[in-house]
N, C-alpha and C positions, 0 to 999 in steps of 0.2 A: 357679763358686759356691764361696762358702765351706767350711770344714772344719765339719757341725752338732754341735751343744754335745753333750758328754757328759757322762755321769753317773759320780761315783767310789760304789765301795764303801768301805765302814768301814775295811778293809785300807788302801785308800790313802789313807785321812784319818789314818789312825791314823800310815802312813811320811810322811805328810806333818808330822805335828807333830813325830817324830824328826827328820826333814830340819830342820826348823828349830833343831832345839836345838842339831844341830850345824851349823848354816850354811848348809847344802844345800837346790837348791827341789827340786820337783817333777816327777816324772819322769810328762808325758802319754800317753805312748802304751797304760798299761792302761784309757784310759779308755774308758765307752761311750756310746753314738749317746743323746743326749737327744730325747724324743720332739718332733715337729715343732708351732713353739710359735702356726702362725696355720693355721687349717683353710683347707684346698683349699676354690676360689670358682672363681667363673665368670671368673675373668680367667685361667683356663688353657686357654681358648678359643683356637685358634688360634695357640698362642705360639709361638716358636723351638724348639728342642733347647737345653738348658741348654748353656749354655758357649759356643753358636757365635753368632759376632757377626752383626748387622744392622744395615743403614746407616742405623735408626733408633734403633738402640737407645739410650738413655740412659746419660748421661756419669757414670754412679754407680759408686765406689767398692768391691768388695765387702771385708770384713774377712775376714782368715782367721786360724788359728790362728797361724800361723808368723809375723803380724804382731799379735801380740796384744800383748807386751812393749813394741814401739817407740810401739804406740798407745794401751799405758797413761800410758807415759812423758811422750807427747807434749799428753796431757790430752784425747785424741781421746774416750773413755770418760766424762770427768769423774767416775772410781771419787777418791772421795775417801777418807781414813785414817780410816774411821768402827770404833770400837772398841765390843767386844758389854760390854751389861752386865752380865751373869751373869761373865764370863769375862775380860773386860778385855783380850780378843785383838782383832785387825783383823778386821773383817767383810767377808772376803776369799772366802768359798763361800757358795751360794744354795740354798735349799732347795727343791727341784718341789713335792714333797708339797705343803708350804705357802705354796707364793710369796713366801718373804720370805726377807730376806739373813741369816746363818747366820757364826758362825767356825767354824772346825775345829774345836774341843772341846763346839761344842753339837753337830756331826752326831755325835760316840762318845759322849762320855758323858752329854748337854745333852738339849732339850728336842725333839732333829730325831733324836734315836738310831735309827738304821733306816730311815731316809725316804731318798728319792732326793735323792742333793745332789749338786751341779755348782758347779767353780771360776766364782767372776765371771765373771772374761774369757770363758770361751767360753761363758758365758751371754750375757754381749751382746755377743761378734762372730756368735752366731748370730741373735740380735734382729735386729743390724745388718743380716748378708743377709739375714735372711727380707722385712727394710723396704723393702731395696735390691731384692728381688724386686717385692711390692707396688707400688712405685713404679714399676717398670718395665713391669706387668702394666696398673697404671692411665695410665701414656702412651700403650700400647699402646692400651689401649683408646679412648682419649683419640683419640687419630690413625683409630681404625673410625670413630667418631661424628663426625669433623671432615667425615670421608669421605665421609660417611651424609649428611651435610648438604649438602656442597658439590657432591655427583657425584651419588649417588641421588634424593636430593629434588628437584635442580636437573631434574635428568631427567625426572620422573614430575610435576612441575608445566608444563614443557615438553611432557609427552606428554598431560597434562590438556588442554591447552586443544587441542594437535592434534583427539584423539578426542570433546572436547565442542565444536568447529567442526564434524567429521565425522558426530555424531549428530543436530546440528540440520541440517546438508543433509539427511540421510536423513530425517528427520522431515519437512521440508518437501517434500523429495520426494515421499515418499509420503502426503502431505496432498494436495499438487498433481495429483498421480492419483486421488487421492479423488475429488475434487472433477469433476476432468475426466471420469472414470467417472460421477458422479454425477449429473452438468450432462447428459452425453450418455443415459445412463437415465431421466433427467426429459422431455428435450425428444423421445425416444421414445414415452415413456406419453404426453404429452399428443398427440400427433400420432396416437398409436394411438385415443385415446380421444376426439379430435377427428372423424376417420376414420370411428369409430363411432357418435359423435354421428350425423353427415351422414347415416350409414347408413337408421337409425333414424327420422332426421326426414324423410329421402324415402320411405321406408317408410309413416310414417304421413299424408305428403301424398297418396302413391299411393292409401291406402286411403279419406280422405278425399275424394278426389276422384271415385273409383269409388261409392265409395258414398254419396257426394251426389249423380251422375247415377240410379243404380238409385234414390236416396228420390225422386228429378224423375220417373222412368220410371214410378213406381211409383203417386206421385200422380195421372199423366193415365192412365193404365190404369185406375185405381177411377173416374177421374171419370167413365169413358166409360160404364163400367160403371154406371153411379148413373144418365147418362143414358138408357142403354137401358131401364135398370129404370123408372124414372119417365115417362119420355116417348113408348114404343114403345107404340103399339095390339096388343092381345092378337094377333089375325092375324101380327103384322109380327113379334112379341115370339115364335110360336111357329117363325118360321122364321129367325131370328137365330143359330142355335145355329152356326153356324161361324164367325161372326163372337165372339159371346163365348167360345168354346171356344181362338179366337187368341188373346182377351184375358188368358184365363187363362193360359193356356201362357209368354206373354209375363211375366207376375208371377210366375209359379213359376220362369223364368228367372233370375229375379236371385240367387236363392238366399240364404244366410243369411250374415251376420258372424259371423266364429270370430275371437277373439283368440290369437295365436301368440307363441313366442319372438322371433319376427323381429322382432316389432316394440316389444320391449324391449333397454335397453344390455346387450350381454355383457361382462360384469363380467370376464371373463380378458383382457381387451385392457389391465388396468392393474394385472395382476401380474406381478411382476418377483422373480424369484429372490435377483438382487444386493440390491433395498431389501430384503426380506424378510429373507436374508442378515445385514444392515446393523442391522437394527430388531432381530432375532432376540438378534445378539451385543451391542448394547447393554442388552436385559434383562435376558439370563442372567448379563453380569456383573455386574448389579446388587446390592443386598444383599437383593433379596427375588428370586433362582436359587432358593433351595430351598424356598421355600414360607413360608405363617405356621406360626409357631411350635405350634396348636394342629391342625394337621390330622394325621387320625388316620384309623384303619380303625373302621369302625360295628360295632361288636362284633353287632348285628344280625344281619349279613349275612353272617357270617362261616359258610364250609360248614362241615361237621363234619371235612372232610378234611383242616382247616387249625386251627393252634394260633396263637391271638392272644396275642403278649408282654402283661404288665402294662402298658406305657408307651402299647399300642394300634398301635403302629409297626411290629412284624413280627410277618410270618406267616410258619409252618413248616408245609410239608406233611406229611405221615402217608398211608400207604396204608393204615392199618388205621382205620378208623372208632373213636372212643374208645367204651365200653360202654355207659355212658351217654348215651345220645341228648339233644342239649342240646333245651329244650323248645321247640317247636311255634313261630315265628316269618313272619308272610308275608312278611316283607323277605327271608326268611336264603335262602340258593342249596343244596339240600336235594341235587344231585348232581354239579356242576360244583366244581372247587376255586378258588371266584370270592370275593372282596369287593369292598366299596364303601367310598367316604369317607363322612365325616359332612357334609360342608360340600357343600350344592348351589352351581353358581355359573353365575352368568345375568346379570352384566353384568363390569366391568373385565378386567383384563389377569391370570391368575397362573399360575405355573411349579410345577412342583415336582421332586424327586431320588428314583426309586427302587435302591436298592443291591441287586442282584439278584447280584452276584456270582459263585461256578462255577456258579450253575443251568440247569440243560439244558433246561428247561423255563417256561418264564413268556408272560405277557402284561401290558402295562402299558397305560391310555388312559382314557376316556372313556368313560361314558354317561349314554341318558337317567334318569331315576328310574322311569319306567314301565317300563322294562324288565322282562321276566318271572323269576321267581324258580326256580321249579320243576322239576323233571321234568326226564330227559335228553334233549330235546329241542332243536333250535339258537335256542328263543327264548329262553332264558337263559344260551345259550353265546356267551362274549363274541366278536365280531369276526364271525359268524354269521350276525347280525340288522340289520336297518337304524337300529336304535339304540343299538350300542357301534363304537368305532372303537378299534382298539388295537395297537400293533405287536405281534410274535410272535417269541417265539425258540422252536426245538426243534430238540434233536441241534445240529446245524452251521446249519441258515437261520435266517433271517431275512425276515420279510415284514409288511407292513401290510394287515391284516382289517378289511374291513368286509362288513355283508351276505351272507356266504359266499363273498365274491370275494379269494383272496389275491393281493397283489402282492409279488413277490420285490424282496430287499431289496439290497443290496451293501454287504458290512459288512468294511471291510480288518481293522478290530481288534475283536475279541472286546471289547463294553463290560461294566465293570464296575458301571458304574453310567449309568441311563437315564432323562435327563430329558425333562419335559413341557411345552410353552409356549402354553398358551389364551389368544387375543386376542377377545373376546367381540364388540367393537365391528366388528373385519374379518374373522368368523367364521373367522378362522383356526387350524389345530390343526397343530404342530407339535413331531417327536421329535427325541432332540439328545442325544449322550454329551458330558457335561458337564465329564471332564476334556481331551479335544483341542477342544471346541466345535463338532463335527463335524454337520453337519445328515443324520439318520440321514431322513428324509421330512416333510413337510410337505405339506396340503392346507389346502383353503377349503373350505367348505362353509356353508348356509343353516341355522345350529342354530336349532331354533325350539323347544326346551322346556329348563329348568334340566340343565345338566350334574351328574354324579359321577367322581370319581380310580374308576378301576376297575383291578382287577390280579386274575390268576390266578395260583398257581405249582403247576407238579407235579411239583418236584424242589427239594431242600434250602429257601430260605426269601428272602423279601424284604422291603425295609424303608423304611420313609417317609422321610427324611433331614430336619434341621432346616438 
């Protein structure tokens, strides 16, 4: 690298104009470091060691001090004999302060008195290195980008189409499983349900056929009977009694039709985990996972052991009952920490998200409207009764409540949030932590009255999710 420009003092401006009256130039060595004239960039990235060569480096020139005289001479500079106006000297020194060229008698006694001034020349043999840096900084960079284009790009378009070949096998792969799982869970249900057809329809030929002989048995038993009564002589009629006493015994034989399960389809021969599975994860990723937009807790219902947000979405338990007893309500649940939604629902398909979060305590699910409100009894404790159904967390379990029957639950990850997926038309109800899609239980069942969202908590607070 070059020698960088230095600055004189007024001392040596001032020996500088003596040197000239008697002959004499400039003596540089008092001079000092002129400050660095292009600010550090990003083309100092990566660069060499100043000075050591590289087999890219660029064929530039750098100017130095020691060659400043042969390169003014040479007209390398193009410093032409421009003379100041005040002063009628050569505009031969540069002023920092003000960026503009300067003679020796405007830096002492002129209009630059005191300002940082630097001879020409090594004002621009330092332009010239700093150019000859820049220049070399941007081939540099010039040869990354070439690089960038020709190696890396080349690369990662090459690697583009490998891993977008790779991702449509695996796609079709696992389409082609789909399917294959699919076809083979289909042509089971119907063969199951086929199966049970037969079942059912030999079922009900047996019964008809039995009991088309007992109505035949049945008719010549009264007929005979109609005979004896109408056609026997009193004599004959009072000694018959063993003969109608067989008749009877015979009609009271056949006994009564009772209709049975048997002889209807059992509907669990065409449930299937995988479709349900299948159907489950297609709705919850739909855009209606978290519910409509207006469903809310029924400020109603709400016990006193619970604080209902403004927005109607969460409830915060309380052990202490607030002072005020809220007023007299038959919907509200007066000793359970229970609510309900406002929306009955008794036909379509809908989901929704409660955020239950660290609570040690809760219940989340369904019930019917009639369910009982009151009193600490288990017919308005939810999961208790034959009309809520709701999973259960407390302490560490997990289990799905109904009718006072709990079934334990297997829950690898503590959820933080627990959804609900009501299929009204396949009476099926089923629970689901919503961020792995994980099916936490699902049943079927024969809902026969308008459903409600029900939830308990009796630890910190839960919340309806939009």
């Amino acid at each position: 690298m070059g020698t960088k420009p230095e600055t004189s003092s007024i001392a040596s401006v001032s020996a500088d104009l003596d040197s000239r009256e008697h002959g004499s130039k400039m003596d540089l060595r008092n001079m000092e470091f002129e400050p660095q004239l292009f600010p550090p960039s990003s083309f100092n990235n990566n660069l060499p060691p100043k000075g050591s060569p590289t087999k890219d480096e660029p064929p530039f020139v750098r100017a130095t001090s020691a060659s400043t005289t042969s390169d003014t001479e040479s007209g390398i500079f193009s410093v032409e004999s421009e003379l100041c106006v005040e002063h009628e000297s050569e505009l031969d020194w540069f002023c920092i302060s003000e960026q503009k060229l300067i003679c020796s008698h405007c830096a002492i006694v002129g209009s630059c008195h005191g300002h940082s001034v630097t001879q020409l020349t090594t004002r621009v043999t330092a332009i010239r290195n700093q150019l000859v840096d820049v220049c070399e900084k941007i081939q540099l960079q010039a040869q990354r980008i070439e690089r960038f284009v020709n190696h890396t790009l080349a690369a990662k378009e090459r690697a583009l189409q490998t891993e977008a070949s790779r991702a449509r096998e695996h796609i079709l792969a696992q389409g082609s499983r789909v399917r294959e799982a699919l076809e083979e869970e289909e042509q089971r249900l119907l063969e199951a349900v086929q199966r049970e057809e037969e079942r059912v329809e030999e079922g009900l030929l047996t019964q008809r056929s039995h009991w088309s002989r007992a109505l035949s048995g049945l008719g010549q038993t009264r007929s005979r009977l109609v005979h004896v009564l109408t056609h026997t002589a009193d004599a004959q009629l009072a000694t018959a009694g063993q003969e109608i006493t067989e008749r009877v015994e015979e009609a009271e034989g056949v006994g009564h039709p009772c209709d049975t399960d048997k002889l209807n389809l059992n509907t669990a021969c065409s449930d299937s985990k995988l479709l349900r599975g299948l159907w489950a994860g297609a709705v919850l990723l739909g855009p209606a996972a978290y519910g409509p937009a207006d469903l809310q807790f029924d400020p109603r219902t709400v016990s006193p052991l619970l604080a209902l947000s403004e927005d109607g979405r969460t409830v915060t338990f309380s052990k202490r009952q607030p002072r005020d007893s809220p007023a007299y309500d038959p919907a509200r649940f007066d000793h359970w920490p229970n609510v309900l939604g406002t929306a009955a629902m008794s036909t379509g398909t809908h989901s929704w998200v409660t955020e239950v979060g660290q609570s040690g305590a809760f219940k989340v699910g369904v019930c019917y409207q009639s369910m009982e409100r009151k009193g600490p009894g288990n017919g308005p404790r939810l999961g208790y009764n034959d009309c809520s159904w709701v999973l259960s967390h407390y302490d560490s379990d997990y289990s799905f409540c109904h009718a006072g029957k709990n079934q334990a639950l297997r829950v690898v990850r503590r959820p933080q949030r627990v959804g609900v997926l009501l299929d009204w038309p396949s009476h099926t109800l089923l629970f689901y932590e919503p961020d792995s899609g994980t099916v936490l239980h699902s049943l079927t069942h024969p809902f026969s009255a308008p459903l409600l969202v029900a939830c308990a908590v009796a630890d910190r607070s839960a919340t309806l999710l939009q």
